[in-house]
C-alpha positions in Angstrom: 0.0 0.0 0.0 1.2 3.2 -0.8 0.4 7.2 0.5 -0.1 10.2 -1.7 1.4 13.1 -0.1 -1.3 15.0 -1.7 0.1 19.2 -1.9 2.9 18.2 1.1 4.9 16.1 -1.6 8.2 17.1 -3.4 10.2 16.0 -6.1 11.6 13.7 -2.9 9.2 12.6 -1.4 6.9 11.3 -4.4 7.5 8.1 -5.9 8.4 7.2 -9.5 5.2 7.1 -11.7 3.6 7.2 -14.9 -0.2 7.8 -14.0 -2.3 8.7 -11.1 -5.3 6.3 -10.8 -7.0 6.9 -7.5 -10.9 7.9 -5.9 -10.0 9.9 -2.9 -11.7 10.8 0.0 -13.9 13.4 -0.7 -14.2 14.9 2.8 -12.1 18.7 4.0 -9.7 19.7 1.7 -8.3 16.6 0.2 -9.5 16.9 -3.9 -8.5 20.3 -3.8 -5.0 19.5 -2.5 -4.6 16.4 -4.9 -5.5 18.8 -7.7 -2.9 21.1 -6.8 -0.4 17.7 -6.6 -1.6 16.1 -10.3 -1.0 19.7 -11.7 2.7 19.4 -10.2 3.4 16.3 -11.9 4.0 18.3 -15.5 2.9 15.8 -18.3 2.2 13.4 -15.8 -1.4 11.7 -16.5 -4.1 11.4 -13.9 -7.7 9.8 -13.7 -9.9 11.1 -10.4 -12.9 9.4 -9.3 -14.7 12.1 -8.5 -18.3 13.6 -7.5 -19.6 15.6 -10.2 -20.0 18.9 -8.3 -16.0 18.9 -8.4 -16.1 21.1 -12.0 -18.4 23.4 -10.2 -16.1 24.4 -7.7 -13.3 27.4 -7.9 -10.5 25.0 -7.2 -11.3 22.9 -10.3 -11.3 25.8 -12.8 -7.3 26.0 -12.4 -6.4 22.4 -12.7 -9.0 21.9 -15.8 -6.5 23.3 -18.4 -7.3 20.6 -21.7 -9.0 18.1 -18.7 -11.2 15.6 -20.5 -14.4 13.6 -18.5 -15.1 9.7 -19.1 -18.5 9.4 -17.6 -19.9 6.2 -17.3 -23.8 5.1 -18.6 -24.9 4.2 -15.0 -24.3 5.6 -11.6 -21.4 4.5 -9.8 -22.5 1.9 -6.5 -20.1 2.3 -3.9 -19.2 -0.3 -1.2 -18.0 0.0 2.0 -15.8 -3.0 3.6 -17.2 -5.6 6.0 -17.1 -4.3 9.6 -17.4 -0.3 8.8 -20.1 1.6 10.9 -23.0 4.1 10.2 -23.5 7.4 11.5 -25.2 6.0 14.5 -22.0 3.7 15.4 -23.9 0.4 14.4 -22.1 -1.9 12.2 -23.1 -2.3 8.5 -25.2 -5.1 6.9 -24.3 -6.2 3.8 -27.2 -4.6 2.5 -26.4 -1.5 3.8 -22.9 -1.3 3.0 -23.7 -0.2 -1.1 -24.5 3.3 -1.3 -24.3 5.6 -4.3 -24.3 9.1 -2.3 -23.5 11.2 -5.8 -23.0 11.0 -9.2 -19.1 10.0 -10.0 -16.7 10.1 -12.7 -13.6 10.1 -14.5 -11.6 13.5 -14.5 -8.8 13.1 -17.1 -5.6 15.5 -16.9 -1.8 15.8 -16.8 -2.2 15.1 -20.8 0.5 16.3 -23.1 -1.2 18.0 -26.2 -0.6 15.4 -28.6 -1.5 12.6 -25.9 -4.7 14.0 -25.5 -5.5 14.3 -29.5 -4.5 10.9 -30.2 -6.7 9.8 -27.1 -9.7 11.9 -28.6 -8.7 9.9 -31.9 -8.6 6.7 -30.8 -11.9 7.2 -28.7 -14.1 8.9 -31.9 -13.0 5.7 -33.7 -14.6 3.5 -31.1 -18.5 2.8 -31.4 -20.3 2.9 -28.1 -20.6 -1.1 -27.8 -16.7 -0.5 -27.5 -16.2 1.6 -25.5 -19.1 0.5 -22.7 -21.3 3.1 -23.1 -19.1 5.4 -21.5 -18.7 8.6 -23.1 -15.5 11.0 -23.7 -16.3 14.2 -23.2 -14.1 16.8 -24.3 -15.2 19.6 -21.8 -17.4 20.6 -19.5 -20.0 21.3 -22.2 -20.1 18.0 -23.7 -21.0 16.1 -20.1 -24.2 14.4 -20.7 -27.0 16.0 -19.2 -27.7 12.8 -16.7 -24.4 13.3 -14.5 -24.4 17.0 -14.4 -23.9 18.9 -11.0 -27.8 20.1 -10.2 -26.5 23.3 -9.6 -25.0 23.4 -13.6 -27.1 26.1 -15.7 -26.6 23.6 -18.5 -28.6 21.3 -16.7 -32.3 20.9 -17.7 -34.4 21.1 -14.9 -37.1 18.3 -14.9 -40.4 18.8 -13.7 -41.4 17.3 -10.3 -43.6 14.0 -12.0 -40.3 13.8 -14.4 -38.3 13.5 -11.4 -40.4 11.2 -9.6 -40.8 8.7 -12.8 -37.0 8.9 -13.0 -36.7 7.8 -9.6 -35.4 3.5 -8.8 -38.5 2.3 -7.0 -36.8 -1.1 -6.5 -33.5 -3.3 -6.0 -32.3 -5.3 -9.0 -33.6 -8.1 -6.8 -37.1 -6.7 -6.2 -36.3 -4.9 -3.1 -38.5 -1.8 -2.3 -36.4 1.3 -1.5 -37.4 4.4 0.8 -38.9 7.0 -1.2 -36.9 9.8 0.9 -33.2 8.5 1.1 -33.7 5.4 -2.1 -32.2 2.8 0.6 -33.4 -0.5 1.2 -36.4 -0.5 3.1 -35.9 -1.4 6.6 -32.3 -0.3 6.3 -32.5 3.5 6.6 -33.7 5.6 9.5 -37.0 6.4 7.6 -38.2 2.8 7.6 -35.9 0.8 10.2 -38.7 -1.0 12.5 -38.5 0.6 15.8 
């Protein structure tokens, strides 16, 4: 196992690489601080897995210099390992461990101009069944509309009945899910029996 020294790195300190491929924690100031660290790298690729509010933020607008976005056709689920806690300091089911708390994706950077052409290339070559639905997106204009922050302005806003259509009702398995936080029912702290 290995340790970023995300933004208190130095040429010293940081080990020999050709690409960053990490999902960091999301929590204080830790994507802003990687950011500044990929950016450091010079010509150094990176992929982030990261919530899709990050190229709404200030701190994203200086790192995004030629940044491309793989987004994937269907929400990312998240697990958490066996034996981790909930807010309440209960241990996790297994049912309760997948969560998918925000839209992810791929943030692409560090590219070298002709890297990132011959990357757009290859990628417009590919058809969709290919490339596993995923889409390239070139800038922030080009995100589809489905993984947008909700605070974009390039985001359509869908009307309430859209929204509630739109909304998973059940597990792959049948499993109803709360209407207010789309958990498992009987899992959540809206329906968990008493």
């Amino acid at each position: 196992s290995s340790r970023c020294r995300c933004g208190g790195g130095s040429e010293r300190t940081t080990p020999a690489h050709d690409v960053v491929v990490t999902n960091p924690p999301y929590s204080i100031d830790h994507v802003p601080r990687l950011l500044r660290w990929c950016r450091g790298t010079k010509e150094r690729p990176w992929f982030l897995l990261l919530p899709n509010y990050v190229y709404m933020k200030d701190y994203w607008t200086t790192a995004s210099e030629g940044a491309l976005f793989l987004v994937p056709p269907d929400r990312y689920v998240y697990e958490s390992p066996p034996g981790t806690l909930d807010a309440a300091g209960r241990r996790r089911s297994s049912g309760e461990r997948k969560t998918a708390p925000f839209v992810s994706f791929w943030y692409i950077g560090g590219l070298s101009p002709g890297l990132r052409a011959a990357l757009l290339d290859e990628w417009r070559g590919k058809g969709a069944g290919e490339a596993g639905g995923c889409v390239l997106c070139a800038g922030v204009k080009q995100i589809p509309d489905k993984a947008r922050d909700s605070f974009d302005p390039l985001r359509p806003r869908l009307s309430k009945h859209m929204r509630s259509q739109m909304k998973k009702k059940t597990t792959a398995d049948g499993r109803p899910l709360c209407r207010q936080c789309g958990q498992v029912v009987g899992n959540c702290k809206h329906t968990r029996p008493s």
